[in-house]
MIVEXVO-696211 format. One record per residue (C-alpha): residue in three letters; x, y, z. Coordinates in steps of 0.001 Angstrom, whole numbers, plus 500000, padded with zeros to 6 digits. Example, Ala and Ser with C-alpha at 12.3 -4.5 7.8 and 13.67 -1.06 7.14 Angstrom:
2
REC   guke       xx       yy       zz
REC    ALA   512300   495500   507800
REC    SER   513670   498940   507140
***
This chain:
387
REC   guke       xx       yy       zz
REC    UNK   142980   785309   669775
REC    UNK   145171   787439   667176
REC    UNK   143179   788913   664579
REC    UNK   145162   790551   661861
REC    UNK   142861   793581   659172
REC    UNK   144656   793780   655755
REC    UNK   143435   796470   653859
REC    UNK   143992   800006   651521
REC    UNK   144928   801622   655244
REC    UNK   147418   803527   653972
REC    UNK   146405   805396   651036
REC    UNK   145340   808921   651200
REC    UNK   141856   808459   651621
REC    UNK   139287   809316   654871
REC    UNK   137009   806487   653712
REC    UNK   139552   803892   653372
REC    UNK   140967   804586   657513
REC    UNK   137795   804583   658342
REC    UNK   136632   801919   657103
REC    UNK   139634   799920   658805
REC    UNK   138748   802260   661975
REC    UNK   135566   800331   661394
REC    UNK   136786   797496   662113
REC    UNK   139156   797913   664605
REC    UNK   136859   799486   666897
REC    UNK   134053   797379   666171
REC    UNK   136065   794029   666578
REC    UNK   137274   795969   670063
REC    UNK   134348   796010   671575
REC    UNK   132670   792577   670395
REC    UNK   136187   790741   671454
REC    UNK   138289   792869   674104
REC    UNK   140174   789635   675196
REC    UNK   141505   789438   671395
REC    UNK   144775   791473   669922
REC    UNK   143356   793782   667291
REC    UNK   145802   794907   664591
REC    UNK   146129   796650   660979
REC    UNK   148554   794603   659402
REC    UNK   151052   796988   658113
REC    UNK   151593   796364   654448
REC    UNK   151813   798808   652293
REC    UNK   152113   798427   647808
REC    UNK   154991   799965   647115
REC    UNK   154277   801371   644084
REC    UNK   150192   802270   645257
REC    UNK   152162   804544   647980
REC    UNK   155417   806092   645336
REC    UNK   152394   806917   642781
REC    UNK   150315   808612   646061
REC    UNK   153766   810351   647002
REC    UNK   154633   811448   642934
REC    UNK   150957   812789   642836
REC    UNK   150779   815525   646051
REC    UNK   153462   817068   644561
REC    UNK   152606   816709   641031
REC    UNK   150025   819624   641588
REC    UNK   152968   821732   643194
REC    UNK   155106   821014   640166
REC    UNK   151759   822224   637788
REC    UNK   151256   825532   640072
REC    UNK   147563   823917   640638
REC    UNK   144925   825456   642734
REC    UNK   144944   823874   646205
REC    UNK   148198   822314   645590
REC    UNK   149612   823094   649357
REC    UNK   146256   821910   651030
REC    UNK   146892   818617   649068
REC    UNK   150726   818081   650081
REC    UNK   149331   819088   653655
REC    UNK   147173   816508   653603
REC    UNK   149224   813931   652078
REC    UNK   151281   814528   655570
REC    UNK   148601   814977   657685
REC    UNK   146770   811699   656648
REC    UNK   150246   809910   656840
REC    UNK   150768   811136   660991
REC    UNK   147325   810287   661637
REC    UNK   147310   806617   660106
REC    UNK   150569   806236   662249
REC    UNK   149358   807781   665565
REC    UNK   145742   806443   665255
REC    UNK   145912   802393   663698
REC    UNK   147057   799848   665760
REC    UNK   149683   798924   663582
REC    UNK   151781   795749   663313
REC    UNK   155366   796420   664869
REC    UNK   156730   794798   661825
REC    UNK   156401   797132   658084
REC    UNK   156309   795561   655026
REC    UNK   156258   797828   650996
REC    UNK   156481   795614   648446
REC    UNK   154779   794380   645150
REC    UNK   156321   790483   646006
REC    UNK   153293   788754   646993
REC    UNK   155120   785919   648101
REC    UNK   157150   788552   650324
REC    UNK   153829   790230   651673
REC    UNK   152686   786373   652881
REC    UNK   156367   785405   654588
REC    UNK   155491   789160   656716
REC    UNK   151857   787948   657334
REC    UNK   152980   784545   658130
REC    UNK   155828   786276   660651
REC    UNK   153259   787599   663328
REC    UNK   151094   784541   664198
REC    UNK   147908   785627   663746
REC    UNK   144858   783267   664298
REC    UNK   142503   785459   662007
REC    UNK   143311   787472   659188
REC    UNK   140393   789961   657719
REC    UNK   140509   790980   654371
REC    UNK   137978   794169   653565
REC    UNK   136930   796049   653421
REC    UNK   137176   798462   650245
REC    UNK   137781   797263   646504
REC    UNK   140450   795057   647961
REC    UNK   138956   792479   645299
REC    UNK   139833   795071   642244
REC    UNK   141084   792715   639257
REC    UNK   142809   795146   637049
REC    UNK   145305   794928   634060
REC    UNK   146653   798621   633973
REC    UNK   149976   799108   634636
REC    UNK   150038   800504   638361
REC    UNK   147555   798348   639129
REC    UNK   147860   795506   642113
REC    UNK   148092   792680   639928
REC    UNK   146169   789921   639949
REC    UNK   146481   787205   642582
REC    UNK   147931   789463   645139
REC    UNK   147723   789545   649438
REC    UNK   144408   790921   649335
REC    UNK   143385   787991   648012
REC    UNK   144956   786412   651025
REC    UNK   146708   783562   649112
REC    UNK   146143   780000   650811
REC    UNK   149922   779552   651709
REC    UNK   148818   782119   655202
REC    UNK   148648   779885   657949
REC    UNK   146208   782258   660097
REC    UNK   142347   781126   659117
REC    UNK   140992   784090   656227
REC    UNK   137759   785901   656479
REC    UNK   136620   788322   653962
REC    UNK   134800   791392   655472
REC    UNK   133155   793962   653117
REC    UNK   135638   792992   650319
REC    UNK   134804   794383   647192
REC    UNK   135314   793811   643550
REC    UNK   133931   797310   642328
REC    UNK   135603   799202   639324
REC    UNK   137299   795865   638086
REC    UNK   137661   795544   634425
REC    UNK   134587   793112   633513
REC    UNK   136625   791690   631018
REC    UNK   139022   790292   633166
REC    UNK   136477   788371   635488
REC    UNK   135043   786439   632568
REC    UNK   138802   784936   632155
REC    UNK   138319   781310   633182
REC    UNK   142008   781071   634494
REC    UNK   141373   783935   636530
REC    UNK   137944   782540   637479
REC    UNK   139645   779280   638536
REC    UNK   142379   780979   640213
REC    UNK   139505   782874   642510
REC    UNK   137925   779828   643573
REC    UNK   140641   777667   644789
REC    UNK   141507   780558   647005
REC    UNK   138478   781451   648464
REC    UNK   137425   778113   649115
REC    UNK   139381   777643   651989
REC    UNK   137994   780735   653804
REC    UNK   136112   780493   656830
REC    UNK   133556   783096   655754
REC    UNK   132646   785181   652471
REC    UNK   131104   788808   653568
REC    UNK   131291   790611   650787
REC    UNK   129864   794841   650456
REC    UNK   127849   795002   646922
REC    UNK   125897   792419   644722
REC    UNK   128343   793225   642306
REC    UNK   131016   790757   644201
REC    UNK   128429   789027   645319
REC    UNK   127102   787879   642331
REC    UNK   131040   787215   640489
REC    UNK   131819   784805   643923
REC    UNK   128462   783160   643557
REC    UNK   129047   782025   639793
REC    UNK   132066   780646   640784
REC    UNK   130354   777803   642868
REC    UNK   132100   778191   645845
REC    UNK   131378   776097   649257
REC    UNK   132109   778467   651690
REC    UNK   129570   780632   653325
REC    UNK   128895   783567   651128
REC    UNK   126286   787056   651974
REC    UNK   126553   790444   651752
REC    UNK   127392   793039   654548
REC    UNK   127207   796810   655281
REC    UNK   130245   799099   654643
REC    UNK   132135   798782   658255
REC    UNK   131963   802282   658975
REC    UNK   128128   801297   659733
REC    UNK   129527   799703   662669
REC    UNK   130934   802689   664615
REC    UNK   128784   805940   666113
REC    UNK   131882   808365   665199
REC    UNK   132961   811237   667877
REC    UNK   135307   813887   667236
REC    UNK   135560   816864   669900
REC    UNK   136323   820602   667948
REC    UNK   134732   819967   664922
REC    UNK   132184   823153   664864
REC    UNK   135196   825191   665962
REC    UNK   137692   824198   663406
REC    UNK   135400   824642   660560
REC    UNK   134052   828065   662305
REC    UNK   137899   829015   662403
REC    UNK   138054   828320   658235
REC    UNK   135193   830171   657174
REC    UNK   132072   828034   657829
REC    UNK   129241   830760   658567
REC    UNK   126809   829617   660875
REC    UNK   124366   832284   660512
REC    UNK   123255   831022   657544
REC    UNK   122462   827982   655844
REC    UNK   125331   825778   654544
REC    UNK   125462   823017   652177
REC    UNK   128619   820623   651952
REC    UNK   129930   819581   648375
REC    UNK   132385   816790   647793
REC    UNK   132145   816848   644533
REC    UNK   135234   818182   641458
REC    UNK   134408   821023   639201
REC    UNK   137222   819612   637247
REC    UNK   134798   817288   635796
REC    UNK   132797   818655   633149
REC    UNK   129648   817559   633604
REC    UNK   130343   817714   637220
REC    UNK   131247   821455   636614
REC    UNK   127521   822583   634801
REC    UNK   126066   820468   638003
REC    UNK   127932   822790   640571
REC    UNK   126456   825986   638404
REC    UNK   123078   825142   639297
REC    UNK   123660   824217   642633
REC    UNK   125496   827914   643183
REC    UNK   122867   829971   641700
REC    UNK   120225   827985   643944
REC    UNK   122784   828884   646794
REC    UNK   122480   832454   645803
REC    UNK   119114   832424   645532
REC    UNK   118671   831019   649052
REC    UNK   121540   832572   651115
REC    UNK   123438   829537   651689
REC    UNK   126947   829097   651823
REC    UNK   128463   826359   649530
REC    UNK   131816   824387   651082
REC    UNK   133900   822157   649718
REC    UNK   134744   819402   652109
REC    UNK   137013   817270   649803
REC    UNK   137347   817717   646294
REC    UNK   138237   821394   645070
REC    UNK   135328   823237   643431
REC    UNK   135406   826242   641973
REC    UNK   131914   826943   642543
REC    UNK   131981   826415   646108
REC    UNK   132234   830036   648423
REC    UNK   135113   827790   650511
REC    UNK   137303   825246   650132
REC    UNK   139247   822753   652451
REC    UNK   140569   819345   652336
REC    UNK   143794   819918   655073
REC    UNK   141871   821481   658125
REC    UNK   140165   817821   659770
REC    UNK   141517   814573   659954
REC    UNK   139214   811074   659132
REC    UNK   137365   811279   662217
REC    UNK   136806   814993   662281
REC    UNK   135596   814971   658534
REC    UNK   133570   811853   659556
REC    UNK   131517   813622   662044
REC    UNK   131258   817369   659711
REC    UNK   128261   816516   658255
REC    UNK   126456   817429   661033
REC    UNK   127086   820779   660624
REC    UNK   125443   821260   657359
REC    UNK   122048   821292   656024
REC    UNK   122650   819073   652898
REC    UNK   125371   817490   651006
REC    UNK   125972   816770   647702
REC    UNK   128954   814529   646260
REC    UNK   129931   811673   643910
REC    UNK   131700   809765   646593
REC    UNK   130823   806293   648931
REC    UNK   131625   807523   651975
REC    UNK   130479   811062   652249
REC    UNK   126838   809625   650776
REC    UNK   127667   806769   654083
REC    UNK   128603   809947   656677
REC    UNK   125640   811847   655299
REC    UNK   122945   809131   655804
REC    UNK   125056   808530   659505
REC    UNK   124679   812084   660054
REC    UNK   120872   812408   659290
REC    UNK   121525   814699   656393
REC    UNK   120285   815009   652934
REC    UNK   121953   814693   650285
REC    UNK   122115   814145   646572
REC    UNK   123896   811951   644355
REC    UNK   125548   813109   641199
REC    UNK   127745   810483   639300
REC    UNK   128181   810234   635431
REC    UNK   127203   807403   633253
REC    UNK   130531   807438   631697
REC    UNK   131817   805829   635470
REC    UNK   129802   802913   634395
REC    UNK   129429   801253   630607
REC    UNK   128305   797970   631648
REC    UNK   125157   796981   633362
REC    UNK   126867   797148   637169
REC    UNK   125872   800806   638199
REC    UNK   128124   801145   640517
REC    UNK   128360   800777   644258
REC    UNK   126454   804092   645408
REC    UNK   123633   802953   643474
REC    UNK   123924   799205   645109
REC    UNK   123882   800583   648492
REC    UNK   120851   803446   647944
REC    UNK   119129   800332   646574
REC    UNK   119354   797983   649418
REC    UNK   118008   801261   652117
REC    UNK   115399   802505   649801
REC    UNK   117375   805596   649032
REC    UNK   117916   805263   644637
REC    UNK   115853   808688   644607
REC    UNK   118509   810742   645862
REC    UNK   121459   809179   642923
REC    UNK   121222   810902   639439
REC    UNK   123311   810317   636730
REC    UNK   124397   813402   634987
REC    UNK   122119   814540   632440
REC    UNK   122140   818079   630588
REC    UNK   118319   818506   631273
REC    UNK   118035   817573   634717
REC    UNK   117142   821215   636772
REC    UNK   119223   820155   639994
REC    UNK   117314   823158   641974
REC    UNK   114187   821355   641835
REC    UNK   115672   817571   643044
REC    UNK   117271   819354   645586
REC    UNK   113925   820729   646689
REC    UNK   112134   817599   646355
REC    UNK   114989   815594   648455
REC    UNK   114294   818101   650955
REC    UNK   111149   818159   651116
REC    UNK   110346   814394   651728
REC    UNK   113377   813778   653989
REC    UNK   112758   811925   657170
REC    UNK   115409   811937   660414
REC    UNK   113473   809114   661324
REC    UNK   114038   806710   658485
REC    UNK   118105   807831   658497
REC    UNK   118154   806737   662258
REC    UNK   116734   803196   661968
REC    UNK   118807   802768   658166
REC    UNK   121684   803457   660097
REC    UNK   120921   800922   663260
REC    UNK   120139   798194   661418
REC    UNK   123402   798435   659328
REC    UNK   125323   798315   662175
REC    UNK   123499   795674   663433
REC    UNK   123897   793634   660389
REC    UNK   127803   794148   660363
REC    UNK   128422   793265   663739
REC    UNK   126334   789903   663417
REC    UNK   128102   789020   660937
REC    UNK   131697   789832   663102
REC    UNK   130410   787700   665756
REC    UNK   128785   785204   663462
REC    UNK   132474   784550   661508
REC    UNK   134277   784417   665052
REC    UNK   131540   782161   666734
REC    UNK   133533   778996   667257
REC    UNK   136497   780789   669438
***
């Protein structure tokens, strides 16, 4: 058996690799007599927009302009070294193109997920709407969609009956549905399809993540551990982000603890770095610090995997319709929504902080994360049962 993972692999992004690593190890171990590999498409214009960007910043004299270009680089070398790649490449924004390529290595499977592989979007850089992801029903390998999402698609566009239309007669002839938020959920669901449809854990559920050298690397860049340290992957670029990341310093200051910026620059933060650990490293840093706080999927995901607490911030600007967003979705389904705030000007972040820590239980982080690898890989061996 051939099983072929389309996906965002290549963008620079430690959630997205490791949410194909996800994948690729878990389908590893539940099938070692199958050929696991990351197809290797790539949007050409997703990765000249990626390339423009990391040097934009140069161009702009921006703070932490190198440490992005480094890790553009870096995350390129480690995609390449680490995936199991297809031997054959294929960049291009010709759908029908991307298919011939797919159709070129004989696969019997091909996975779709998991990410916002499902985004329907009108901008102009956007993957336009029905492209591979979608995995069109001229492939000839049998299509599963794993974790596919349809988060941060314009609303708008997925009340369109041609597009609605357009959905269904493709997904149809999957084998199996999984998708990663009620949000896709619910759009596939209206749509009346036949095939089997349920929802499924983010893959990087599926994996207990190892990475020798962390403590040492992030000892080498600063990271005092004689004190207490709290991780932030959250921008002080954003405003309201900004006036959260003031609070969150003076409570620092109040309580000795060093505040580092794992991803996102922030200007509040003692250090900063976003080149020094690859995806699996960065996976496994959480570890080493006593709380997190961030606006992002995964690190909330590699916190809760880590047995740390952690806070939520996100703005209601992220989200004008009723769909809150896929944080919120997952916090929801693990019993979690009292560590996600929206920003608000009279919310005393000190005092959540406090209260998060103070009714935060290893215990209930160990079994959240067991059963969501459990659910994930039933589902893997659930949409492969009849090989």
């Amino acid at each position: 058996m051939k099983i072929g993972i389309l996906t965002y692999h290549h963008v620079i992004n430690d959630g997205a690799v490791l949410q194909t690593l996800g994948h690729v190890y878990t389908l590893r171990e539940l099938f070692p007599e199958a050929t696991i590999e990351v197809i290797d498409y790539r949007h050409a214009t997703i990765e000249s927009i990626e390339r423009r960007e990391a040097f934009k910043a140069l161009i702009k004299l921006k703070k932490g302009a190198i440490s992005k270009i480094k890790k553009y680089y870096n995350f390129k070398r480690f995609v390449n070294d680490l995936l199991p790649l297809s031997k054959e490449h294929c960049q291009t924004d010709d759908t029908a193109k991307a298919v011939a390529f797919i159709n070129r290595q004989h696969y019997d499977y091909v996975i779709v997920g998991s990410d916002e592989v499902w985004k329907i979007l009108d901008r102009k850089y956007a993957r336009q709407f029905p492209n591979i992801y979608w995995l069109p029903e001229t492939l000839t390998a049998k299509r599963i969609a794993s974790a596919a999402s349809a988060n941060g698609s314009n609303p708008k566009l997925l009340e369109k009956k041609d597009i609605q239309e357009k959905v269904k007669t493709i997904v149809e002839g999957f084998e199996a549905i999984a998708v990663r938020d009620q949000y896709t959920f619910d759009f596939i669901h209206r749509l009346g399809v036949s095939t089997p449809l349920y929802q499924v854990p983010d893959p990087t559920f599926g994996v207990d993540w190892k990475a020798d050298g962390v403590k040492e690397k992030l000892q080498k860049v600063g990271v005092d551990f004689s004190r207490k340290r709290f991780a932030l992957n959250l921008s002080s670029n954003n405003p309201e982000f900004a006036k959260a990341s003031e609070q969150i310093q003076q409570y620092a200051k109040q309580h000795n603890i060093q505040l580092v910026g794992i991803g996102q620059y922030n200007k509040y933060c003692e250090l900063n770095f976003s080149d020094v650990l690859n995806s699996l490293e960065w996976a496994t840093c959480y570890q080493y610090f006593d709380f997190c706080v961030t606006d992002r999927f995964h690190s909330t995901i590699f916190s809760i995997k880590n047995y740390v607490p952690f806070m939520v911030i996100e703005s209601h600007k992220k989200y004008p319709g009723d769909y809150k967003g896929k944080i919120l979705d997952l916090l929801g389904k693990i019993e979690l929504k009292n560590n996600h705030f929206f920003y608000q000007d009279d919310i005393d972040f000190s005092k959540k902080i406090d209260l998060i820590l103070n009714e935060f239980n290893v215990d209930k982080f160990k079994v959240i994360t067991q059963k969501q690898k459990e659910t994930f890989r039933q589902h893997l061996i659930s949409s492969f049962k009849k090989e």
